[in-house]
N, C-alpha and C positions, 0 to 999 in steps of 0.2 A: 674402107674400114670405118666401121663406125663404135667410139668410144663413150661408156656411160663412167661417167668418172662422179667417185661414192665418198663423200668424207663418212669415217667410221662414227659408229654411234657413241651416244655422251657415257662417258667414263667418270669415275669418284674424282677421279684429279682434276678432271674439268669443273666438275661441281666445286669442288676445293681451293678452286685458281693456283694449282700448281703445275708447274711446266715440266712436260712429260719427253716432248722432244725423241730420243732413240731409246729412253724409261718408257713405267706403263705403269697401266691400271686397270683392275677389272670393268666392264659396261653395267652402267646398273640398272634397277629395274627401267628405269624409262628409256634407257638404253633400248633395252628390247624392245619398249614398244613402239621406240623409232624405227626399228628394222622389220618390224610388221608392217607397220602404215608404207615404210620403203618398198619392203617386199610387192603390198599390194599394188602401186602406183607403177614399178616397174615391169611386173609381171607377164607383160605382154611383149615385151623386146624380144627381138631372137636370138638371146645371148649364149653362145658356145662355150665361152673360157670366162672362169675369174681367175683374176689374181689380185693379189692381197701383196700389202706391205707384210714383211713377216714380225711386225708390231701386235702383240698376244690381240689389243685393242680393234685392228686391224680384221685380224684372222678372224675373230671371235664372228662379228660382221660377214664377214667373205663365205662363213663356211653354212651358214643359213641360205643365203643367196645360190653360192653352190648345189647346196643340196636341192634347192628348187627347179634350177634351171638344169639339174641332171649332170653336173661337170665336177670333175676330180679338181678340189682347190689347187690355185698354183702362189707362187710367194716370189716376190724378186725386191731385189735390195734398192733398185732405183725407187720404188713406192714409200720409201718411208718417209716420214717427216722431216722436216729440217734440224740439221743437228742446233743443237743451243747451245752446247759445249758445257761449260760451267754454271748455266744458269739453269740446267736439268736439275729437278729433284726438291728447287725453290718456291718457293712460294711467288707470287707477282710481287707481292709486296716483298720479301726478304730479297728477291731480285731488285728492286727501286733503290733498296736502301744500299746493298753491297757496288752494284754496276747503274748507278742512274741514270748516267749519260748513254749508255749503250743499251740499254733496254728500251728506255723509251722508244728510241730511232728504228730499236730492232722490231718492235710487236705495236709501232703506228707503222709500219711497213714500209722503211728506208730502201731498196731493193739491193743496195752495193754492200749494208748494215753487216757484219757477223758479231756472236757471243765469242769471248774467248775462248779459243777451241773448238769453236762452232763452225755453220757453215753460213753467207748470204744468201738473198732470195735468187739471186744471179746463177750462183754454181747447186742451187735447186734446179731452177729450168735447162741448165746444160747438161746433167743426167738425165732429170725425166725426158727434156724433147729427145735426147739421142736413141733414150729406151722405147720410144713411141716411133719414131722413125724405124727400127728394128724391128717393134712389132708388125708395120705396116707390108713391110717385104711377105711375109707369108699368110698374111689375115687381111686380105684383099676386098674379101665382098661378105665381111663377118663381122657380129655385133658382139663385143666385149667387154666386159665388165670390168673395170681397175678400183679397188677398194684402195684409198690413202687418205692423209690427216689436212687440216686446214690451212694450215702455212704454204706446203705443198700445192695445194691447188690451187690457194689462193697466188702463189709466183706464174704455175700455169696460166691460169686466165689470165694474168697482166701482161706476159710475155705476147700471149696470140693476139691480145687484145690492142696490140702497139707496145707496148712495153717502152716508155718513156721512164730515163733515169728520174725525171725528175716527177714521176707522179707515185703515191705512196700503194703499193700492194694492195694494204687492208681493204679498200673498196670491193675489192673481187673475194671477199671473205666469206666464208661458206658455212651453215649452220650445219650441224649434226644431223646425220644421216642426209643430207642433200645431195642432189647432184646436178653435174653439168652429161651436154649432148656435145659430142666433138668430132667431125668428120673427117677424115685424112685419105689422100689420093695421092698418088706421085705428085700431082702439081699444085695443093694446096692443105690447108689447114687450115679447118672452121668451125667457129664455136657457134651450134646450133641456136643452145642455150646454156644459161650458165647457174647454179646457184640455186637449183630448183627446188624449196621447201612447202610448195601449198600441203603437201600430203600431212605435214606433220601438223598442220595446224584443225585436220577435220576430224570430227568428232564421229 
């Protein structure tokens, strides 16, 4: 099975620097036109199935891709973001100033790190891998598309990557509308590539 894993296009609250976590926000215009340039760069994969975190941000994303690639949008809860808990809905900065010691550690990418109420980057990649290992049981020699947010994939690519406690997440941080190539087999998992934004950058 081969997976194209999408972080969702730029949203107001990203522009805003506030933390959206299992909240949202609408995609704005350049939103869109990250999922054009995505559209086009992906285009030629043989993708069967999306599925989308069911984050509006997410779906918004998923269902343009969907409609291209001919497939009924799907939604599963393991794709969403990392929960923040209490620092959802904050600003970066009204987060520094309320939780300083915990934010920092949490968004330079601590991986054991959670928000109060939150979740770490650790019990991210124990849903998502379980949810990808599920997939792979019945989507054997199929190309599929998983639309989720950055934090999320960014715990992904560190975990496949070695996943050492002591190295920080954010390295494997993923620009809007990017993606990674991930290939799964009963006897491995492998990150083709990871991270991949030239589309967004050509005019």
């Amino acid at each position: 099975m081969r997976i194209i894993a999408v972080r969702h296009a730029e949203t107001q609250w990203n522009l805003d620097r506030i933390i959206q976590g299992h909240l949202d926000s609408p995609v704005t215009e350049k939103g869109f036109r990250q999922i054009a340039s995505l559209l086009k760069e992906i285009k030629n994969f043989p993708i069967t199935r999306v599925i989308s975190s069911p984050a509006g941000r997410a779906c918004t994303t998923a269902q343009i891709l969907a409609t291209h690639f001919g497939c009924q949008l799907e939604t599963d809860e393991n794709l969403h973001e990392q929960n923040f808990g209490l620092l959802e809905g904050l600003s970066f900065e009204q987060a520094q100033n309320c939780y300083p010691a915990i934010t920092s550690r949490l968004f330079t990418g601590e991986p054991t790190i959670a928000a109060p109420e939150g979740e770490s980057a650790i019990q991210v990649v124990q849903r998502i891998m379980a949810y990808l290992q599920r997939l792979a049981v019945n989507n054997h020699d199929k190309t599929l598309c998983l639309v989720t947010h950055g934090l999320t994939l960014q715990a992904l690519i560190w975990i496949l990557k070695g996943g050492k406690l002591q190295e920080e997440t954010r390295q494997y941080a993923h620009q809007n509308c990017s993606y990674s190539v991930i290939d799964i087999t009963e006897e491995y998992i492998e990150v083709v590539n990871w991270g991949i934004a030239t589309h967004l950058f050509l005019r």
